[in-house]
C-alpha positions as CSV (number, residue, x, y, z in Angstrom):
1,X,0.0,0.0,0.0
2,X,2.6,2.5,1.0
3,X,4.4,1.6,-2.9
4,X,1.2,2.6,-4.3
5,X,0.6,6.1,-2.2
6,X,4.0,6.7,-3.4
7,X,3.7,6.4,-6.7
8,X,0.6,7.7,-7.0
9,X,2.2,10.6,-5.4
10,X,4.9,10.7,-7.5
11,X,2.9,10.5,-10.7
12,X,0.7,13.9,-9.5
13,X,3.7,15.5,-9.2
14,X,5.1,15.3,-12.4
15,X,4.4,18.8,-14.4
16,X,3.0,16.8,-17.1
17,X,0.0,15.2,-15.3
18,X,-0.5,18.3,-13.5
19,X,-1.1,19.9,-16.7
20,X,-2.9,17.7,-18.3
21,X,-5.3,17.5,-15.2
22,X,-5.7,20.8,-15.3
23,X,-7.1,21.2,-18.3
24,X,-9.0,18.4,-18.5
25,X,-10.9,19.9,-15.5
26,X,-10.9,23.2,-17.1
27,X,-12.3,21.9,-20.1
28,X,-14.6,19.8,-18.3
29,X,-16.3,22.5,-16.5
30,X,-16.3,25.1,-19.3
31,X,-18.5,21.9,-21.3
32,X,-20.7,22.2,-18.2
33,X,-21.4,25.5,-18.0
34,X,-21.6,26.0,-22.0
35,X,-24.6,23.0,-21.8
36,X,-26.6,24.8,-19.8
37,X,-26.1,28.0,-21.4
38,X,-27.2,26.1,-24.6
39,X,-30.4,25.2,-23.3
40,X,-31.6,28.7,-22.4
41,X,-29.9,30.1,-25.0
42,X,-32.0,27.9,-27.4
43,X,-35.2,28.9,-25.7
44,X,-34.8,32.2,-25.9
45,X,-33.4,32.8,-29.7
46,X,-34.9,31.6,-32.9
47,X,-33.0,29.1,-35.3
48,X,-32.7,32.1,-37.5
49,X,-30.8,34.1,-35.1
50,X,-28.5,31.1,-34.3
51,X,-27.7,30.7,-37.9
52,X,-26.7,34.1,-38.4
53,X,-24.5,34.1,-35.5
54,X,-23.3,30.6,-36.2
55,X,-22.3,31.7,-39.8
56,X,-20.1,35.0,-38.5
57,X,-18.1,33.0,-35.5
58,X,-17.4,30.2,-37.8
59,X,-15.7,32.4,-40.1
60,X,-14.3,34.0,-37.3
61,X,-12.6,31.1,-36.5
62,X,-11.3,30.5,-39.6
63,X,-9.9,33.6,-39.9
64,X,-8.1,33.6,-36.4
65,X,-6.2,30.3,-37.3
66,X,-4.2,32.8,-39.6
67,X,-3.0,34.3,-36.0
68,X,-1.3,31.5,-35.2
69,X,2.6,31.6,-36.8
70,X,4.6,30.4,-34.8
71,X,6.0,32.8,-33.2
72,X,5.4,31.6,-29.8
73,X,6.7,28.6,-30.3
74,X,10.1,30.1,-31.0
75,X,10.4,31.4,-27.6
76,X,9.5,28.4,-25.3
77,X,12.3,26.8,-27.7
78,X,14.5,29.7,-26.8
79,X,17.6,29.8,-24.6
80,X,17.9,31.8,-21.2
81,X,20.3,33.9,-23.0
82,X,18.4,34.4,-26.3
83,X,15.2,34.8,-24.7
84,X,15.1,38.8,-23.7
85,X,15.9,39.7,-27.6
86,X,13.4,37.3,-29.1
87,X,10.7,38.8,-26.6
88,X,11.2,42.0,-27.7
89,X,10.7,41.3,-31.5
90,X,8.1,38.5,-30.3
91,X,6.0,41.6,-29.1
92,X,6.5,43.6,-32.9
93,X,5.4,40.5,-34.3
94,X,2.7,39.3,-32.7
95,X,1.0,43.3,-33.2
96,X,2.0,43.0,-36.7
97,X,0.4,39.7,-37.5
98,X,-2.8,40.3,-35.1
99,X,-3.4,44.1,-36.8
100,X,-2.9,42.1,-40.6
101,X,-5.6,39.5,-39.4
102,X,-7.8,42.3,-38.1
103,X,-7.4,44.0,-41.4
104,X,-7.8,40.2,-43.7
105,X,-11.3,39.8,-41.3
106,X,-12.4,43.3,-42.1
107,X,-12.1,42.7,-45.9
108,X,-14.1,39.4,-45.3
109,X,-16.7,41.2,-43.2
110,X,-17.1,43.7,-46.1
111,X,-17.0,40.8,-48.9
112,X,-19.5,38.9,-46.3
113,X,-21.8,42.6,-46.2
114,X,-21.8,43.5,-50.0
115,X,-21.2,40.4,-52.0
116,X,-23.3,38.0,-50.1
117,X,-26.2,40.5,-49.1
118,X,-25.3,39.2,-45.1
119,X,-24.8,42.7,-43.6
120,X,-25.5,41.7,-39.8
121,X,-23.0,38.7,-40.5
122,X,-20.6,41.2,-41.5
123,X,-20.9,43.8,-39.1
124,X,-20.3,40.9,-36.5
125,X,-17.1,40.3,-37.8
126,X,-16.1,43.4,-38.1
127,X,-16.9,44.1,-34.6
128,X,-15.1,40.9,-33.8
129,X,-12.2,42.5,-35.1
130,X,-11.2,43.8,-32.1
131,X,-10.2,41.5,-30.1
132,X,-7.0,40.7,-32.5
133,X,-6.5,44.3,-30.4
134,X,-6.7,42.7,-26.8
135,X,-4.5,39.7,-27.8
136,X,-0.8,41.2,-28.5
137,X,-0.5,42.7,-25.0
138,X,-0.7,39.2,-23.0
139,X,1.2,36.9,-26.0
140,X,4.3,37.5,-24.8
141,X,3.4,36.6,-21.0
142,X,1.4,33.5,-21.6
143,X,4.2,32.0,-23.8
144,X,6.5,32.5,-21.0
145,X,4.0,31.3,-18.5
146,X,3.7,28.0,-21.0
147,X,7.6,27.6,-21.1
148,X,7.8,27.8,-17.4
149,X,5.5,24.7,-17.6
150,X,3.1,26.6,-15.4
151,X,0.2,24.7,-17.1
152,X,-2.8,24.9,-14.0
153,X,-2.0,28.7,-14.3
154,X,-2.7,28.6,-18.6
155,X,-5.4,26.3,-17.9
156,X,-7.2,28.3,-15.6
157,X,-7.1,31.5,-17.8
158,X,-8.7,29.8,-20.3
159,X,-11.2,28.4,-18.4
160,X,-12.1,31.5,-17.0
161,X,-12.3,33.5,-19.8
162,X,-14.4,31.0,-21.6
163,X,-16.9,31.1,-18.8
164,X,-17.0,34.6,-18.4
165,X,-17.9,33.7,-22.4
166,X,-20.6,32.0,-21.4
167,X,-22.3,33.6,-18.4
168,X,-22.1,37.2,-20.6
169,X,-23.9,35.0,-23.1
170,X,-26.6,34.1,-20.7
171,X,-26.8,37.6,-19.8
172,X,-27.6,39.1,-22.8
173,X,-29.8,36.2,-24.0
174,X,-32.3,36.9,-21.0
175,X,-32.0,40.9,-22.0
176,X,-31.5,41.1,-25.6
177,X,-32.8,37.8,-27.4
178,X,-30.7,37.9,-30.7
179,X,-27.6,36.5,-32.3
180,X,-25.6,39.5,-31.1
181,X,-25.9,38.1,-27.8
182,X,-24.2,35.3,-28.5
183,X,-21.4,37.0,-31.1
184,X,-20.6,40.2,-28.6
185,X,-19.2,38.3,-25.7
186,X,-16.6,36.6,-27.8
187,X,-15.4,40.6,-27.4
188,X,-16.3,41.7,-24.1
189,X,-14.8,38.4,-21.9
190,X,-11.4,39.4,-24.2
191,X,-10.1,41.6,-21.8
192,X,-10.6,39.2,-19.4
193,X,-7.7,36.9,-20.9
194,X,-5.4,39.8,-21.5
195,X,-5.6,40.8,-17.9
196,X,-5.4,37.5,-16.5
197,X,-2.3,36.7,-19.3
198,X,-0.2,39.9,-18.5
199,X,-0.4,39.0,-14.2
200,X,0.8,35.3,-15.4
201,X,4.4,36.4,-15.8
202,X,5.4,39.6,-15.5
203,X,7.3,41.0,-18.6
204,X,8.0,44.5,-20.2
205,X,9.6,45.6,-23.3
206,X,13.7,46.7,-22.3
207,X,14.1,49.0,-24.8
208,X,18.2,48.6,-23.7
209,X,17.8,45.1,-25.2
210,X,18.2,44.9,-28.8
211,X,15.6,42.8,-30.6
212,X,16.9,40.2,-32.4
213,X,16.0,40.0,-36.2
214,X,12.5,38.7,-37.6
215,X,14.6,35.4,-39.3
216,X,15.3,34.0,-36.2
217,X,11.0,33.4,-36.4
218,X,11.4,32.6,-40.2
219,X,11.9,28.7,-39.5
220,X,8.6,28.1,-37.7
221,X,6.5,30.9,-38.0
222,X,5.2,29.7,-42.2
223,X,5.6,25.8,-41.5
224,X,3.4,26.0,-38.6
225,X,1.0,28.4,-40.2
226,X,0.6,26.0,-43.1
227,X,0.0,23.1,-40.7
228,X,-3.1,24.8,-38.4
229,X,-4.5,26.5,-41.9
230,X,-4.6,22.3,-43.1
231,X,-6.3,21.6,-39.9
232,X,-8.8,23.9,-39.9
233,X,-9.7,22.8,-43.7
234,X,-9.7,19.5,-42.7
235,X,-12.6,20.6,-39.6
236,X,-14.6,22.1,-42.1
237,X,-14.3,20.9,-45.3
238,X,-15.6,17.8,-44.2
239,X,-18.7,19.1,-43.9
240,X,-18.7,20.5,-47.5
241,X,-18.1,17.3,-48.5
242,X,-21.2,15.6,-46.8
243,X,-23.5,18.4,-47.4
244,X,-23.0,17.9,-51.5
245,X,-22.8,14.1,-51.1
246,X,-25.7,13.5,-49.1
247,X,-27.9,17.1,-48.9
248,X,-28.6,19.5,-46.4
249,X,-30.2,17.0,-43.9
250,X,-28.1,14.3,-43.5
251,X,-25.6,17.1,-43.0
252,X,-27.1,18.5,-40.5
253,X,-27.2,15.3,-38.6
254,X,-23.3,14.8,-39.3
255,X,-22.2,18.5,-38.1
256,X,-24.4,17.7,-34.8
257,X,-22.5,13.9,-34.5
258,X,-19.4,16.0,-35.5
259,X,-19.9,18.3,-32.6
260,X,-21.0,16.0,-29.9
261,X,-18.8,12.8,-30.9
262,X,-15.1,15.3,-31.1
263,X,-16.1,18.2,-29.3
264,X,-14.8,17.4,-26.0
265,X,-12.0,14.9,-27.2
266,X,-10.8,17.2,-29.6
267,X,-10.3,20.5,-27.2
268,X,-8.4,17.4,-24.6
269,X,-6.1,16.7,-27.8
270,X,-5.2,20.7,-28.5
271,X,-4.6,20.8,-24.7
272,X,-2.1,18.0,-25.0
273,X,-0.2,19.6,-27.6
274,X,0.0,22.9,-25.4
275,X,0.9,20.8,-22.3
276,X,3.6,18.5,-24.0
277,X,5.0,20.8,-26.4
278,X,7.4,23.1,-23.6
279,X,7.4,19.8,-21.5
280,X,9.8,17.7,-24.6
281,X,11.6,21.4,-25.4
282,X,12.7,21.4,-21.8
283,X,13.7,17.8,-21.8
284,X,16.1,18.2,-24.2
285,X,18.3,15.7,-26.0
286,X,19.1,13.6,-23.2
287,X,15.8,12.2,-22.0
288,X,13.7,13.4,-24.9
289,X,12.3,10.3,-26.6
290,X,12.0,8.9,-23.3
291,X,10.0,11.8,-22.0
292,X,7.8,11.6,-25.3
293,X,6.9,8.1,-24.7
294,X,6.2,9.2,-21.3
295,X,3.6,11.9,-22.2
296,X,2.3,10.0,-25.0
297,X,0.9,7.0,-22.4
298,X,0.1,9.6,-19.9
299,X,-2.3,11.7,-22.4
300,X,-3.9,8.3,-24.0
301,X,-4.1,6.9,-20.6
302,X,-6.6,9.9,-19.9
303,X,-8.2,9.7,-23.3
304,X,-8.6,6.5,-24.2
305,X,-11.3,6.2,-21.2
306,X,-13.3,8.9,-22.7
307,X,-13.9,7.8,-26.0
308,X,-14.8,4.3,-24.8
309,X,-17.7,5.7,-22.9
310,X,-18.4,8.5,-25.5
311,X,-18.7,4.8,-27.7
312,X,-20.3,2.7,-26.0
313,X,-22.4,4.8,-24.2
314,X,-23.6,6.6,-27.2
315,X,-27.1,4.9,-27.5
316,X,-27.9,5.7,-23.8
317,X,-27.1,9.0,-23.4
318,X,-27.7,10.8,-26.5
319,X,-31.7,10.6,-26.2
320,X,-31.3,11.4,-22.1
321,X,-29.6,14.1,-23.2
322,X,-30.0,16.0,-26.5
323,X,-33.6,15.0,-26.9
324,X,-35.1,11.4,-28.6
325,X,-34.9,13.9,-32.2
326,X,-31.1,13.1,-32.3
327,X,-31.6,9.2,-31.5
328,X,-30.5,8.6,-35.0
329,X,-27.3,10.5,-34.9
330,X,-25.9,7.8,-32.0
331,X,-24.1,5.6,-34.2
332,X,-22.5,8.2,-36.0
333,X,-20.9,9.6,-32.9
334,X,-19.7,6.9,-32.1
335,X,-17.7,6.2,-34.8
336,X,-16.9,9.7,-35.2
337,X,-15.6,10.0,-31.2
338,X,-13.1,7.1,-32.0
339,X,-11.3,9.7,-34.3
340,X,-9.7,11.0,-31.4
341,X,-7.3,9.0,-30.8
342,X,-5.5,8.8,-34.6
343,X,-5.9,13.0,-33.7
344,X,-4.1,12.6,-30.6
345,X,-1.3,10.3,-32.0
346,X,-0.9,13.0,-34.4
347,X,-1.0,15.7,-32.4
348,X,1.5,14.9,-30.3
349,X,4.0,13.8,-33.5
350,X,3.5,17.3,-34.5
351,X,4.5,18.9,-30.9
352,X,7.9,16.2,-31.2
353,X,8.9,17.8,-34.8
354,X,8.4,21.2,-33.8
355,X,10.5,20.7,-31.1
356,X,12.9,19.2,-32.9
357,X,12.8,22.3,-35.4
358,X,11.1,20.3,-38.0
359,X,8.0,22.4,-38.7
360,X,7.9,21.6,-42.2
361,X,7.6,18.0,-41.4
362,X,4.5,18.6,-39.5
363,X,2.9,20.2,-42.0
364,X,4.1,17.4,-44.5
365,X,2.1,15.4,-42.5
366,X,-0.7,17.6,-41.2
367,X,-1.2,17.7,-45.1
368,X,-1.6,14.0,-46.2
369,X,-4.1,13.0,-42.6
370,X,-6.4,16.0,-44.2
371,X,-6.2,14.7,-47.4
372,X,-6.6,11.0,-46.4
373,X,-9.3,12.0,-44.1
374,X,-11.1,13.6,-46.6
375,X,-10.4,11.0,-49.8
376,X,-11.9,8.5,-46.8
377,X,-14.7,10.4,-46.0
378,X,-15.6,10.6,-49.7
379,X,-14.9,6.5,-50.4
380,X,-17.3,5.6,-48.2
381,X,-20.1,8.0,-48.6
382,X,-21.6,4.9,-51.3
383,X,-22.3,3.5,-48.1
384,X,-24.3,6.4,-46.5
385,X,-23.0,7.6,-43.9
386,X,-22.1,5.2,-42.1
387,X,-19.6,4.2,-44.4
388,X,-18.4,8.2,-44.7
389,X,-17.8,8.6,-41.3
390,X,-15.7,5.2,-41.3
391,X,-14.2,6.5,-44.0
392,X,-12.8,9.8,-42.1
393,X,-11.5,8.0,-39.2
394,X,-9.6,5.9,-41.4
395,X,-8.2,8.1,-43.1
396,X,-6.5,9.5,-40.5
397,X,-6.0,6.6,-38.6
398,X,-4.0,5.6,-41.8
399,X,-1.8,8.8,-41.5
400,X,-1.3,9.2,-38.0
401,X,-0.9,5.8,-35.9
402,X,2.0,5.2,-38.3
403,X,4.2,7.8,-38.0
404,X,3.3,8.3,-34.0
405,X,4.1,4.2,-33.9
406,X,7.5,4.6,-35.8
407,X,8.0,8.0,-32.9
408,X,7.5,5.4,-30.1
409,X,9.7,2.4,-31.6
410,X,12.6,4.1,-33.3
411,X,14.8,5.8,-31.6
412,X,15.4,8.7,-33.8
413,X,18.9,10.4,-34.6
414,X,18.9,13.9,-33.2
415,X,15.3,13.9,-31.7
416,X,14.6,16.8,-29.7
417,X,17.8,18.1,-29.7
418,X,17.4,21.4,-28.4
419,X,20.2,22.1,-26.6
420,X,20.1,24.3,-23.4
421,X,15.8,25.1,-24.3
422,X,14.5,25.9,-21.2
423,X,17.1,25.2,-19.1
């Protein structure tokens, strides 16, 4: 018994776990409280309304992904010494790249208002806009908080800004029945995150530091860019796919098995990537691929659990809970929530080459599971649906568990080589 409480001990210490705890929890309660917000929230607007807003965040959060190049990346990777000098141009950069996405969504809330004749969706996301105002300010201090491998503290911003998200949702539902009151607290809880981001670690521009030059971000900051913009076709073009194979309806069913079979499982698998990434950069090259298998049986030990109830359980508690109108949607998530784990495998490949300053093999591979994933998808829609959503997880079964099973065997030459990261 004492072994045990030992080692149980000694596994909830690890910074790892901790992290990975963290926002599991996080993301467990933020599911919670969004739920219940649903419900009133679908009381209270009609489907109209929902569609309207559903259309402007959706390309809201296409547009964002363009936000996300790398840059802090390069500074959890970065030195002690090097570090002061890539903050400094870290901070130029991340203005410059959040004011050029402000300006891209702009254009698309203009094409959105005048092309398409959808001036409320347009004036949502140019109102949305903002917030790629609120972000530079904290970048710098949540990357550092990350490379400190002060995960609970990341986790818990998150959380809370996403449930100040909801709760100002509720709000404004109860006041102001509409689809603004569901788009204008993505803006008002993002001041939330800045504030709580710039108290994680405190950190000011030294202008008697001399910022290093924008190259040193040139490595990572187009590879990794190329790999989220792949992801985020592969989340949504899937749905293209369906909706001119099989018609507005049967899409419908898919986006709602899509949502309730990966929603959860797939926001665990982005926190993995966060947690592990700084935890191989500060392994280095000594315990690297021994600290990789390490995380990789610690995240899938957590995991795994989940999408076997998600599973199995699918028949029982989609009726109890989203209504005996979804009944026929249960097998579809199921096979849908087994896609988690060829996401996870992949996922945590992708956090191993970046550290590795491999980027561009990432996105190599980022590139064929969407592509795989999608060719799947579309082989198996002669079967209905069934056979599409078979198809998907196949796909990227067929792309991922490979390369993450060579990661575990092989001992690679030179992996995660980083010498002196985070030291």
């Amino acid at each position: 018994m004492p072994a045990i409480r030992s080692s149980f001990y000694a596994l909830t210490a690890s910074p790892l776990v901790r992290g990975l705890v963290a926002f599991g929890s996080a993301e467990a309660a933020t599911r919670v409280i969004r739920l219940g917000v649903l419900l009133v929230v679908a009381r209270r607007v009609t489907p109209e309304m929902f569609g309207t807003a559903a259309l402007a965040l959706s390309l809201f959060e296409l547009v964002r992904v363009l936000a996300n190049a790398g840059i802090g990346q390069r500074l959890i990777l970065a030195s002690d010494a090097e570090l002061p000098a890539l903050c400094r141009t870290a901070y130029r950069l991340f203005w410059i790249v959040c004011l050029g996405v402000a300006g891209v969504q702009l254009s698309v809330a203009a094409i959105a208002a005048w092309l398409f004749d959808l001036p409320q969706a347009g004036a949502m996301l140019a109102v949305l806009a903002i917030i790629y105002c609120a972000m530079p300010p904290g970048l710098v201090q949540i990357f550092l908080t990350m490379r400190a491998m002060r995960m609970e503290s990341v986790a818990r911003i998150a959380a809370t800004q996403n449930i100040a998200d909801s709760l100002l949702t509720l709000s404004l539902v109860l006041v102001w029945p509409s689809a603004w009151a569901i788009v204008l607290p993505k803006l008002l809880a993002a001041p939330v995150w800045t504030l709580l981001a710039r108290r994680s670690t405190p950190w000011h521009a030294d202008r008697s530091i001399r910022p290093d030059p924008w190259r040193e971000f040139a490595l990572f900051g187009p590879a990794i860019l190329a790999s989220e913009m792949l992801a985020a076709a592969r989340l949504n073009a899937d749905k293209l796919v369906v909706g001119a194979l099989f018609g507005t309806e049967v899409l419908g069913l898919y986006y709602f098995a899509f949502n309730a079979g990966l929603g959860i499982t797939q926001s665990f698998v982005a926190a993995c990537n966060l947690v592990i990434f700084p935890h191989l950069a500060k392994a280095g090259h000594a315990s690297g691929q021994r600290e990789f298998r390490k995380a990789f049986a610690a995240g899938f030990a957590m995991l795994a659990p989940v999408v076997a109830a998600q599973a199995l359980l699918s028949p029982f508690y989609v009726p109890l809970v989203f209504g005996e109108t979804w009944i026929p949607a249960a097998p579809y998530i199921a096979l849908l929530s087994l896609a988690a784990l060829p996401l996870y495998a992949g996922s945590l490949v992708g956090a191993a080459l970046r550290v590795e300053r491999r980027p561009q093999r990432e996105t190599l591979l980022t590139a064929c599971a969407s592509a795989a994933a999608l060719a799947g998808l579309a082989a198996g829609s002669p079967f209905g649906l069934t056979g599409a959503c078979i198809g998907y997880g196949t796909g990227l079964a067929l792309a991922f568990i490979p390369a993450a099973a060579l990661r575990l065997a092989v001992p690679t030459r030179n992996t995660l080589s980083i010498q002196g990261a985070m030291s």
